[in-house]
C-alpha beads as a LAMMPS data file, in Angstrom:
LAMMPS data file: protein, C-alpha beads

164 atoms
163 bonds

1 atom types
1 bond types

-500.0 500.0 xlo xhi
-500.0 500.0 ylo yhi
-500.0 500.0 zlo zhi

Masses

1 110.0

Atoms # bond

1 1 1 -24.459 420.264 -30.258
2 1 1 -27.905 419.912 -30.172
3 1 1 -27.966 416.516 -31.116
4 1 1 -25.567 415.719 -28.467
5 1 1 -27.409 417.523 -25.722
6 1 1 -30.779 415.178 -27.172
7 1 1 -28.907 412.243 -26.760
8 1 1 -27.774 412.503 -23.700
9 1 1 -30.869 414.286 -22.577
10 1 1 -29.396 417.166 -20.584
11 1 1 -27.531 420.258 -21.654
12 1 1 -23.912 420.608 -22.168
13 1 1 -21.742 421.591 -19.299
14 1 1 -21.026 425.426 -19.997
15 1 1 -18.266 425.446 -16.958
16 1 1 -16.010 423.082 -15.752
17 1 1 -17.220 423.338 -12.335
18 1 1 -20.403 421.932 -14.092
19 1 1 -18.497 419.398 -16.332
20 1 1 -16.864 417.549 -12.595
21 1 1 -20.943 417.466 -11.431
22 1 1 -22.150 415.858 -15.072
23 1 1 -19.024 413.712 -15.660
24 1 1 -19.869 410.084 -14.653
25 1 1 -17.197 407.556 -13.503
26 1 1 -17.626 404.607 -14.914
27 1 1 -17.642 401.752 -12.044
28 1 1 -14.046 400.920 -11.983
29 1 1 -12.297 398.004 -10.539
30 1 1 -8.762 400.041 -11.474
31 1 1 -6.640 400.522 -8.028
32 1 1 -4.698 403.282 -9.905
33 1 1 -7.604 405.045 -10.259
34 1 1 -8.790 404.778 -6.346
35 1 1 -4.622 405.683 -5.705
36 1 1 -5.235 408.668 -7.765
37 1 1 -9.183 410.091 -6.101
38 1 1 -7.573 409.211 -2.456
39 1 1 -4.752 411.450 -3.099
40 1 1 -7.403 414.388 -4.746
41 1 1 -9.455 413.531 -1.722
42 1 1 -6.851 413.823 1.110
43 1 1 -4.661 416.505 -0.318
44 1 1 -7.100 419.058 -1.787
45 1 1 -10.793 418.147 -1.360
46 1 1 -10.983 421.675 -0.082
47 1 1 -10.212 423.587 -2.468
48 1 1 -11.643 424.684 -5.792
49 1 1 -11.990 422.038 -8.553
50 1 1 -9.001 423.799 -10.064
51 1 1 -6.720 422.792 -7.236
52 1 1 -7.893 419.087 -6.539
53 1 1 -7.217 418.832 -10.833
54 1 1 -3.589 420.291 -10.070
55 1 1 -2.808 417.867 -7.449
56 1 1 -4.144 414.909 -9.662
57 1 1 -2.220 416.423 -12.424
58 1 1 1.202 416.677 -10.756
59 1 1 0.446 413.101 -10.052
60 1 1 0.338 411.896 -13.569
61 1 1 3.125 414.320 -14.347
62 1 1 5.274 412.233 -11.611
63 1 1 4.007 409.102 -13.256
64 1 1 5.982 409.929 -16.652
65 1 1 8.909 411.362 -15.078
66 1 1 11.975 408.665 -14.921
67 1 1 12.841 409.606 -11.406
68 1 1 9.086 408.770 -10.001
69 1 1 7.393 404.896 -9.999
70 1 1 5.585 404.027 -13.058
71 1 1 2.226 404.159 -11.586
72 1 1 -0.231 406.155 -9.836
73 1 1 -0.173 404.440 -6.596
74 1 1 3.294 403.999 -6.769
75 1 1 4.184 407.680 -7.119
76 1 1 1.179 408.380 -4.533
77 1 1 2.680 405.827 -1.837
78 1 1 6.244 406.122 -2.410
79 1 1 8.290 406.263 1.480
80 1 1 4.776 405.845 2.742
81 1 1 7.204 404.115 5.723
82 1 1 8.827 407.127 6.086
83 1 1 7.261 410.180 7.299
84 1 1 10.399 412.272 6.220
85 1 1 10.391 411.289 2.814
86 1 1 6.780 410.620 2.396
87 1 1 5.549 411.888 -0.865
88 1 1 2.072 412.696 0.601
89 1 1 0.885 413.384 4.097
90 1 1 -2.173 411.352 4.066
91 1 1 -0.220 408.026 2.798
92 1 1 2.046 408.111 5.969
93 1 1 -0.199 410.006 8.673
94 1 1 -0.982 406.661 10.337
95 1 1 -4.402 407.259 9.391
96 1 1 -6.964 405.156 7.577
97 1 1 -7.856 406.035 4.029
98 1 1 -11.499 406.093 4.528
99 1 1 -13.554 409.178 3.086
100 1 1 -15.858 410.301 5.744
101 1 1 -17.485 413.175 3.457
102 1 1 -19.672 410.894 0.506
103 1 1 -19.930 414.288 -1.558
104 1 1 -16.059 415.662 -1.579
105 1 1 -15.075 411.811 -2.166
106 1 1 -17.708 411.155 -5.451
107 1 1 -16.304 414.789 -6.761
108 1 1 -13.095 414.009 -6.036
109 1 1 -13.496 410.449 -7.450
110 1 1 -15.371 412.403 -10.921
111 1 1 -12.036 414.965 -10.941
112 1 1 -9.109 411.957 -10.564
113 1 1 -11.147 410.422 -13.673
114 1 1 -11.827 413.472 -15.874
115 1 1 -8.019 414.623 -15.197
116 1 1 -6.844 411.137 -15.624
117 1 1 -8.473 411.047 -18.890
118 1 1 -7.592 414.597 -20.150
119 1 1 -10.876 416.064 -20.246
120 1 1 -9.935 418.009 -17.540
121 1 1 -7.730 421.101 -18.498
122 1 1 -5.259 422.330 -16.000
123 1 1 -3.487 425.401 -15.386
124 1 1 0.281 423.550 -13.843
125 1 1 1.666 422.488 -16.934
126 1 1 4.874 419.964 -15.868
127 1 1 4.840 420.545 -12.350
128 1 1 5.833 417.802 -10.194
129 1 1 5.793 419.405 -6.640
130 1 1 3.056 421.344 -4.507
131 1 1 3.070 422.462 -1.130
132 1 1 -0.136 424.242 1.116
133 1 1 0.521 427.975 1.529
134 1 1 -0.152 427.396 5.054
135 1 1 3.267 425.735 5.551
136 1 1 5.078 428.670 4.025
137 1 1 8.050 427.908 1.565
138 1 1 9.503 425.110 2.402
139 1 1 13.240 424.991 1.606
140 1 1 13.364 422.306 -0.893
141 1 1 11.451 424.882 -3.254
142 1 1 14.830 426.804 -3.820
143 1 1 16.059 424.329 -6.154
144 1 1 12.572 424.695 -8.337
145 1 1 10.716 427.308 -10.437
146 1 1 7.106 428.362 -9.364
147 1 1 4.817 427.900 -12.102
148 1 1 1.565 428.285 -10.484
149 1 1 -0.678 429.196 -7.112
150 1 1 -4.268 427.351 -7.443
151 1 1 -6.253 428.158 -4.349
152 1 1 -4.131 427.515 -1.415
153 1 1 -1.356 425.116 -3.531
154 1 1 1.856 425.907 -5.107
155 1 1 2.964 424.372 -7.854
156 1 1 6.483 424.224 -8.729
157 1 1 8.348 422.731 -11.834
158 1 1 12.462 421.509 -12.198
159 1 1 14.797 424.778 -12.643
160 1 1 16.326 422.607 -15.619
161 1 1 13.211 422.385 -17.747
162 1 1 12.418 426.032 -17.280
163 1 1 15.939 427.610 -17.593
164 1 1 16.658 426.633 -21.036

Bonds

1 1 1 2
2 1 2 3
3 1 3 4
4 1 4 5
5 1 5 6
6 1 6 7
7 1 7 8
8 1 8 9
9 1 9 10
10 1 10 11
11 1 11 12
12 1 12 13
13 1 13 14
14 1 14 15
15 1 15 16
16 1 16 17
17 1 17 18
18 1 18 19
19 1 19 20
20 1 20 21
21 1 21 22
22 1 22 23
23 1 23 24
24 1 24 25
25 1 25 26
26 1 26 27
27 1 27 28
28 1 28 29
29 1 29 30
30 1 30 31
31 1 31 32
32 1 32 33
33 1 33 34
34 1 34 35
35 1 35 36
36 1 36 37
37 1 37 38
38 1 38 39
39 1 39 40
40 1 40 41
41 1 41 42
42 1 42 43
43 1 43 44
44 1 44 45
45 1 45 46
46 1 46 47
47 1 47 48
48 1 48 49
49 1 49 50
50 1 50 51
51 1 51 52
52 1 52 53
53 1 53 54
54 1 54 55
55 1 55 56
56 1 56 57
57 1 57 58
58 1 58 59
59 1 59 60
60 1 60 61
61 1 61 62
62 1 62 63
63 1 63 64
64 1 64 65
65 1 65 66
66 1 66 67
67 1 67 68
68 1 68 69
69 1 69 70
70 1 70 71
71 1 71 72
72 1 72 73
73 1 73 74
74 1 74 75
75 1 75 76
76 1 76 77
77 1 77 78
78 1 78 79
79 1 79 80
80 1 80 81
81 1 81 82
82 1 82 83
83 1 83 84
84 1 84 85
85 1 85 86
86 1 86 87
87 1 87 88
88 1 88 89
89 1 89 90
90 1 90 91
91 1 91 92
92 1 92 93
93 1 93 94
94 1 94 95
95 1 95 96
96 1 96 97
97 1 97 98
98 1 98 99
99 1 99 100
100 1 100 101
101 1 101 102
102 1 102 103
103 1 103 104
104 1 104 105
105 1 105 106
106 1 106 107
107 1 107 108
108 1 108 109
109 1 109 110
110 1 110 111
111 1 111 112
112 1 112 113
113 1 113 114
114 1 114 115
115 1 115 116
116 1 116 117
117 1 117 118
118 1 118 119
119 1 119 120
120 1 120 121
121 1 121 122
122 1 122 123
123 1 123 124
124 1 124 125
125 1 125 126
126 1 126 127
127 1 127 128
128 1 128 129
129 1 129 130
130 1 130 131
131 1 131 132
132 1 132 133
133 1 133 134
134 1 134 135
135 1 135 136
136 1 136 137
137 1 137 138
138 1 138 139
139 1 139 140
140 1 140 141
141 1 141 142
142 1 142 143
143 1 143 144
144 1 144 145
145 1 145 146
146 1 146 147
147 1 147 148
148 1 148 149
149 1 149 150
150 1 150 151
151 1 151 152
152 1 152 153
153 1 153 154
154 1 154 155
155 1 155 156
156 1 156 157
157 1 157 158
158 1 158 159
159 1 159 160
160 1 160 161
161 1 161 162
162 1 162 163
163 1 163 164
């Protein structure tokens, strides 16, 4: 470890909270990867790093499930025409996707690649669905099974993966 820390001339991260500020994102040209740190950004750059990972991760989850696209953006942007079907709230608000705080957007940019990458460890296991606390339970959660509650987020998995 020591040699590690010498090489790269700083100390290890002991937290994670400290392994999202030392991570460095590589400068990518890789529209999945903006798909995925827009969707961190607009959905949970409030909340601890824990939550903005969950919401990445139930991205990526979506991504290998048959029943989602095949791709970040695609899963992030599906019914983006429809605001009733619209996977995301941010992707069909009307609103432009521009970050307007630098700081939540570079650490949300640093969690989308650390999660993307599985250096990132989260808490949700397969869970494909979240909703805010602050919009109660919405009625399409009765056909799921709660697996998690990371800061104001609940994560929810399919009744048929967790029944058997």
């Amino acid at each position: 470890m020591a040699a590690l820390e010498h090489a790269i001339g700083a100390p290890l991260p002991a937290t994670l909270d400290q392994l999202v500020e030392f991570a460095r994102v590589p400068d990518l040209d890789d529209k999945q990867h903006l798909c995925l740190a827009q969707a961190v950004y607009f959905e949970a750059r409030g909340e601890p790093m824990e939550g903005q990972a969950a919401v990445a991760r139930v991205i990526l989850n979506r991504v290998g499930d048959d029943r989602y696209p095949s791709t970040i953006c695609g899963v992030v942007f599906q019914h983006h025409r429809s605001v009733s079907g619209c996977q995301f709230h941010f992707a069909c608000d009307g609103l432009p996707e521009r970050p307007r705080d630098l700081a939540a957007w570079e650490r949300a940019n640093r969690i989308a690649y650390l999660v993307r990458e599985n250096w990132l460890p989260v808490s949700i296991g397969d869970a494909k669905y979240f909703h805010a606390t602050s919009v109660g339970k919405p009625d399409w959660t009765q056909k799921l099974v709660r697996i998690a509650s990371v800061g104001s987020h609940v994560f929810y998995g399919d009744r048929r993966r967790h029944d058997s």
